[in-house]
C-alpha positions in Angstrom: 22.9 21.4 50.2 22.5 20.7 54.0 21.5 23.8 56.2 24.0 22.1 58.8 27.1 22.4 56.0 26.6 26.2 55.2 26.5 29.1 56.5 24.0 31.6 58.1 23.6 34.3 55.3 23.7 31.1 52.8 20.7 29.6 54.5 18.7 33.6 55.2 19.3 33.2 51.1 18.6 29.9 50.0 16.7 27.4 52.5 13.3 27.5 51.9 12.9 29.6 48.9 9.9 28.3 46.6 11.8 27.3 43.4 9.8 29.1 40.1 10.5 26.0 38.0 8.2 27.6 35.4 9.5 30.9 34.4 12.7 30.1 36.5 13.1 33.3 38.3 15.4 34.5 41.0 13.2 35.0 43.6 10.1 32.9 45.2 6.7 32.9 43.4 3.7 34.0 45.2 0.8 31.4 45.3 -2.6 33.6 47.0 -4.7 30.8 46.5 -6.9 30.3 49.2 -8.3 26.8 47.6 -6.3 24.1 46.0 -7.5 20.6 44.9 -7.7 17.7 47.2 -7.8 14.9 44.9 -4.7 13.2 43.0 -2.4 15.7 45.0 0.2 14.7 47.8 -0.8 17.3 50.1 -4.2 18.5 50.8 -3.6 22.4 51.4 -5.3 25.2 52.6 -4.5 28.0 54.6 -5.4 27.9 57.6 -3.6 24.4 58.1 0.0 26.1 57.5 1.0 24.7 54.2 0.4 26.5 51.5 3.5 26.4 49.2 5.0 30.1 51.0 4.2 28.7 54.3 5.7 25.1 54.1 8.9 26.6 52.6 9.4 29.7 55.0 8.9 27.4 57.4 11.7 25.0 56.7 14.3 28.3 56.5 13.0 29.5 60.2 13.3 25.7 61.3 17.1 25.8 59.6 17.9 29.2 61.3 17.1 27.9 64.5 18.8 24.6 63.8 15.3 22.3 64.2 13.3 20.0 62.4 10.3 21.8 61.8 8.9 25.2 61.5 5.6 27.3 61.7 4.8 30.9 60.8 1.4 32.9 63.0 0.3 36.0 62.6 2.1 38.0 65.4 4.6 37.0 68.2 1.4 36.9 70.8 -0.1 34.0 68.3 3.2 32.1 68.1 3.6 32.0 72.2 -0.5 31.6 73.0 -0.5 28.7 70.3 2.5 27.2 71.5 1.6 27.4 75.5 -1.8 26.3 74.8 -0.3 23.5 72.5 1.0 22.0 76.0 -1.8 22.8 78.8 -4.9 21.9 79.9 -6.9 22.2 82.7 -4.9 21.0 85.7 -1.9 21.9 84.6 0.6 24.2 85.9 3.5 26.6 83.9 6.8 28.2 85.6 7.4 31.5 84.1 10.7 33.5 83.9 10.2 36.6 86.3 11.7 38.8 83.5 9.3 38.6 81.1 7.6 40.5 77.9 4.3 42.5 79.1 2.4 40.8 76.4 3.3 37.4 77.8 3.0 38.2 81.2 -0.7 39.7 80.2 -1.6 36.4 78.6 -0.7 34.4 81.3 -2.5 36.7 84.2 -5.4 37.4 82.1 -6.2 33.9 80.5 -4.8 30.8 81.8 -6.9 31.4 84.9 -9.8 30.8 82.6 -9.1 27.6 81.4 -8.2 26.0 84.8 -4.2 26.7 84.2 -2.4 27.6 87.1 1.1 29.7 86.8 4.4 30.3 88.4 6.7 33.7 88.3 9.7 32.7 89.7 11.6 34.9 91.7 14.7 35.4 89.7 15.4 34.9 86.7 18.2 31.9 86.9 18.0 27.8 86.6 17.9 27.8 89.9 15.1 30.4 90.6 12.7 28.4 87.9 13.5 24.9 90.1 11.9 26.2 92.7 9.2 26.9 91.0 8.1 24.2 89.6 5.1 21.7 91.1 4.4 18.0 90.3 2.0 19.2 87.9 4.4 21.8 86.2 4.4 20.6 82.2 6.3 23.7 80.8 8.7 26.4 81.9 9.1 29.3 80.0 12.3 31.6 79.7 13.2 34.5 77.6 17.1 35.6 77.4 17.9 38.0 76.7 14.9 39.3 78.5 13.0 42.6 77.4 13.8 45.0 78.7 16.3 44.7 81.4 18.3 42.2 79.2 18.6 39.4 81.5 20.5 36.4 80.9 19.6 32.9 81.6 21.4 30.2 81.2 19.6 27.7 78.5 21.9 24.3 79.2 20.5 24.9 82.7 16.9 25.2 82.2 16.5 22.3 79.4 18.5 19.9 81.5 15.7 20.7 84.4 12.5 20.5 82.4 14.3 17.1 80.5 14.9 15.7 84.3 11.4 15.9 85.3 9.6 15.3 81.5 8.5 19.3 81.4 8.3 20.8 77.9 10.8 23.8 77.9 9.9 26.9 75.5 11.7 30.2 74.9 10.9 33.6 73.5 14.3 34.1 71.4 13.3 37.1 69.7 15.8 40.2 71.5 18.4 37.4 69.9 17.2 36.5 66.7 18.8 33.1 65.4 21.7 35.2 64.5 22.9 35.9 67.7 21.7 32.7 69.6 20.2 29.0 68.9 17.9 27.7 71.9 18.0 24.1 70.0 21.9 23.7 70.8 21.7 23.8 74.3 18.6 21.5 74.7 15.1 24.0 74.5 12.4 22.4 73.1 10.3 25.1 71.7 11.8 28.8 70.3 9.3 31.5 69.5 10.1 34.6 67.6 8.2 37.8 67.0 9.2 37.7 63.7 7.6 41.1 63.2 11.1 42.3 64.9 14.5 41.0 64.2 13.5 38.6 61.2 11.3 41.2 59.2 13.4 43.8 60.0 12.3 46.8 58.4 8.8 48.0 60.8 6.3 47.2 58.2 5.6 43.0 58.7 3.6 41.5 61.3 4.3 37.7 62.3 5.3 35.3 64.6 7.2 32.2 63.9 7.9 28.5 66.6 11.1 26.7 65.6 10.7 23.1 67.2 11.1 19.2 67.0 8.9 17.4 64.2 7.1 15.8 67.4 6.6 19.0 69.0 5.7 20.5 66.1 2.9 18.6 65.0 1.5 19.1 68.9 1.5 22.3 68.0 0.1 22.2 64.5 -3.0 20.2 65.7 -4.4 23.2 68.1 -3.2 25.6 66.1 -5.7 24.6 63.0 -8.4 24.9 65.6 -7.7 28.4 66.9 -6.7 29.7 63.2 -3.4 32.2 63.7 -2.0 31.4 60.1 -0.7 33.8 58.3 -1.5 35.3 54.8 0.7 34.5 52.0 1.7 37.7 51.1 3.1 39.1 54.3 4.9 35.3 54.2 6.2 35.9 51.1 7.6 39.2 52.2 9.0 38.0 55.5 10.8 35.3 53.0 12.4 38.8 51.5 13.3 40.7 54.5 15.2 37.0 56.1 17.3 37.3 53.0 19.4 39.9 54.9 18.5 39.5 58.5 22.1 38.2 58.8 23.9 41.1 57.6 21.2 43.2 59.2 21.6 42.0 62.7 25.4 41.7 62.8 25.5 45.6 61.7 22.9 46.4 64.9 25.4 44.0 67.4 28.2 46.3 66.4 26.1 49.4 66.9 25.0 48.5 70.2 28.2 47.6 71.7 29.5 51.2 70.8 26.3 52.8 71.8 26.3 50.8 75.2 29.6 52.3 75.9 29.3 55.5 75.1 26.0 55.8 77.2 28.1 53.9 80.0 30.8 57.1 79.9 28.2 59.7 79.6 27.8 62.2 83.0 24.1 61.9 82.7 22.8 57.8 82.2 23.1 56.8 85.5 23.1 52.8 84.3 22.7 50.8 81.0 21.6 47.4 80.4 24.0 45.5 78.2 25.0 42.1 78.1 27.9 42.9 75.4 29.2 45.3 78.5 31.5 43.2 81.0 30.3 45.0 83.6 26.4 43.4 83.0 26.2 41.0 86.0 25.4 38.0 83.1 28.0 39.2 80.6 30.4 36.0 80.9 27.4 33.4 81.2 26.0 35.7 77.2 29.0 35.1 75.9 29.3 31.4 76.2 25.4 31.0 74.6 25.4 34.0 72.3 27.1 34.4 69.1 26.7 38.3 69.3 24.9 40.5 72.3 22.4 41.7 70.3 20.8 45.0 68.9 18.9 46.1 72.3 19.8 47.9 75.2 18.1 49.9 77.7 19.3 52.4 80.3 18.4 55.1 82.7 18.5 58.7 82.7 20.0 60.6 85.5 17.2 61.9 87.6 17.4 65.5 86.8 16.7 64.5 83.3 13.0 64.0 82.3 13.1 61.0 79.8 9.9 62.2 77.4 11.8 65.7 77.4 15.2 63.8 76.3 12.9 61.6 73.7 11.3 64.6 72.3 14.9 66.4 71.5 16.1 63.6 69.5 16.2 64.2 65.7 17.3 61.0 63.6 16.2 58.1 66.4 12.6 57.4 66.4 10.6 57.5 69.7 8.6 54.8 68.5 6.6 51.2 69.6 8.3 48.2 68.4 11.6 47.2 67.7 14.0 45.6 65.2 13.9 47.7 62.4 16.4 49.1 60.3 15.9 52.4 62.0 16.8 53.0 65.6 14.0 53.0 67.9 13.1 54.4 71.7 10.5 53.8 74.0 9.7 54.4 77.6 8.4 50.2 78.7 6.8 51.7 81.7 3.9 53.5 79.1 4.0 50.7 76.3 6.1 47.1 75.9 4.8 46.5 79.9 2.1 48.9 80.9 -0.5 46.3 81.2 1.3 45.5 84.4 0.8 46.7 87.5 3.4 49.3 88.7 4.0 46.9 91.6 4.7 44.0 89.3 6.7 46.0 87.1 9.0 47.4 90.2 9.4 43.3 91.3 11.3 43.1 87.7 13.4 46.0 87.8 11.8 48.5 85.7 11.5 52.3 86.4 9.2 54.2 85.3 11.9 56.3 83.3 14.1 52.9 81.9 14.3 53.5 78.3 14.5 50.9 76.0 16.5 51.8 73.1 16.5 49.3 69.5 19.7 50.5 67.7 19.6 50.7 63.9 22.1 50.2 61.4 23.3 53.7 60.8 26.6 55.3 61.1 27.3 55.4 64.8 28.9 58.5 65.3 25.3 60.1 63.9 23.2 58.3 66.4 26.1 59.1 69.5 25.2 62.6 68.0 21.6 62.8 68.3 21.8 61.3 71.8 24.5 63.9 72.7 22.4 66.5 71.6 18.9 65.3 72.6 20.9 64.9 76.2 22.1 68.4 76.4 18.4 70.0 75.9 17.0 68.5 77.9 19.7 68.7 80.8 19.0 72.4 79.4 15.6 72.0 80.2 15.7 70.3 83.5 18.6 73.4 84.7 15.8 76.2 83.8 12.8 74.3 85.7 14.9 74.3 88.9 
């Protein structure tokens, strides 16, 4: 069957699974070969050229997720958006960034496009019209990330792919706070969509990889640097990440719903003083997320009152995790400002909006009146706390 003619859990399921056509078993075989014959075969393989039989096929079920020809899995999100950027540059050549922006990106790009004679761009805001102004005559990609982490911006995709298409500039995005559940780049005109597939499509905290859903053409630009700078990705954790998209679907749809009531319970509580939400109509992009998302997604972030000190608040909590990462099955917090973005400077991180106490929060799939619970009650001791220090 087509990807295009079924549906999403249907293709998490089927697309891309290695068929075991000897022993005929349910589930895909493992091939750990590191060294397969070159003669009298259709496909040379090896490894580090992304096509052993676990990478070609997972690669074919991210590239029908994201609604693309092709596919390629790396070995962490940072490989899958260095590979991809350098795919595209050389020296001379100029890149618009989003302003709101993952700390990991935002290191790459201050720390090492510099060194290879690439110039960058923030823009200012984090809208179409904020990356126009951005961009130079030698501009040859613009990079956005919406939702953003961990403010949860929203840009709006149709805008940004109809600019870079107007002046020939290769448009990428970081689609991971989404997942291809929630939101397909490749609809609205993106070129390139990179995932840390470490979060959303492994999905349980324990797999480490990074996936780029594109065109064949773009693709195979990308596929002849990335041989060269080797960020392929063994086949067991492949074959695993095969497992865990098997039920990102139902996975993610549970967090959606668990965000949404989380968001407005913190919104109601007497001492969050905001939350970031795009599911929440009063998020400044909440209409402009609703027309490009199919769900608003399993993060949120939001800020404590300031009698409340948030590492007092984090350390009260019993069942949610205060924990790096996101994504996972489990419910996860974490304070950006001393993790996700602490390679920026403090000025750079008060230029995007984030506080030193914003906490970003990855809601799980448990039962949400347990995690309203432990927030009620992790809020209470530490308001507790705060009253006795006065």
């Amino acid at each position: 069957m087509q990807s295009k003619t079924i549906g999403l859990n249907t293709i998490c399921t089927h697309t891309g699974e290695v068929r075991d056509e000897q022993f005929k078993g349910a589930v895909s075989p493992i091939y750990m070969s590191t060294s397969y014959a070159f003669e009298d075969v259709d496909v040379k393989r090896y490894p580090r050229y992304f096509n052993t039989p676990n990478q070609e096929a997972l690669g074919k079920k991210i590239a029908a997720l994201e609604h693309t020809e092709a596919g390629m899995i790396f070995t962490s999100g940072m490989a899958a958006i260095s590979h991809a950027l350098m795919a595209f540059l050389k020296a001379g050549d100029h890149v618009v960034f989003q302003q709101t922006l993952y700390g990991g990106t935002y290191n790459f790009a201050t720390t090492q496009l510099e060194r290879y004679g690439i110039s960058y761009t923030f823009s200012d805001g984090w809208g179409a019209a904020d990356i126009a102004k951005a961009v130079k005559p030698n501009t040859k990609v613009v990079y956005i990330e919406t939702p953003s982490n961990p403010l949860l911006t929203i840009t709006d995709m149709r805008a940004v792919a109809n600019l870079a298409k107007s002046k020939g500039i290769v448009s990428m995005i970081d689609n991971t706070f989404a997942s291809p559940v929630n939101q397909n780049p490749a609809d609205y005109g993106i070129d390139i969509i990179i995932h840390s597939a470490t979060k959303y499509m492994g999905g349980h905290s324990d797999i480490c990889a990074g996936a780029v859903a594109a065109s064949k053409e773009h693709m195979q630009q990308i596929w002849h640097s990335s041989i060269c700078f080797g960020g392929s990705l063994s086949d067991q954790t492949v074959w695993l990440l095969e497992r865990s998209l098997k039920t990102m679907g139902l996975r993610v749809k549970a967090q959606n719903q668990n965000a949404q009531g989380m968001a407005i319970f913190l919104q109601a509580h007497e001492a969050i003083d905001q939350v970031y939400y795009p599911g929440l109509p009063s998020h400044e992009d909440h209409h402009l997320a609703a027309s490009q998302m199919h769900g608003f997604g399993g993060m949120l972030s939001f800020e404590l009152t300031r009698e409340i000190e948030p590492s007092d608040f984090m350390k009260q909590l019993q069942l949610i995790k205060p924990s790096m990462s996101l994504a996972g099955v489990e419910s996860t917090m974490l304070l950006p400002v001393a993790t996700s973005h602490s390679l920026m400077t403090p000025q750079d991180r008060a230029a995007q909006g984030i506080k030193d106490g914003l906490i970003r929060f990855s809601v799980g799939i448990e039962e949400l009146d347990d995690l309203k619970a432990d927030i009620a009650q992790a809020l209470k001791a530490a308001t507790q706390k705060s009253a006795m220090t006065i």
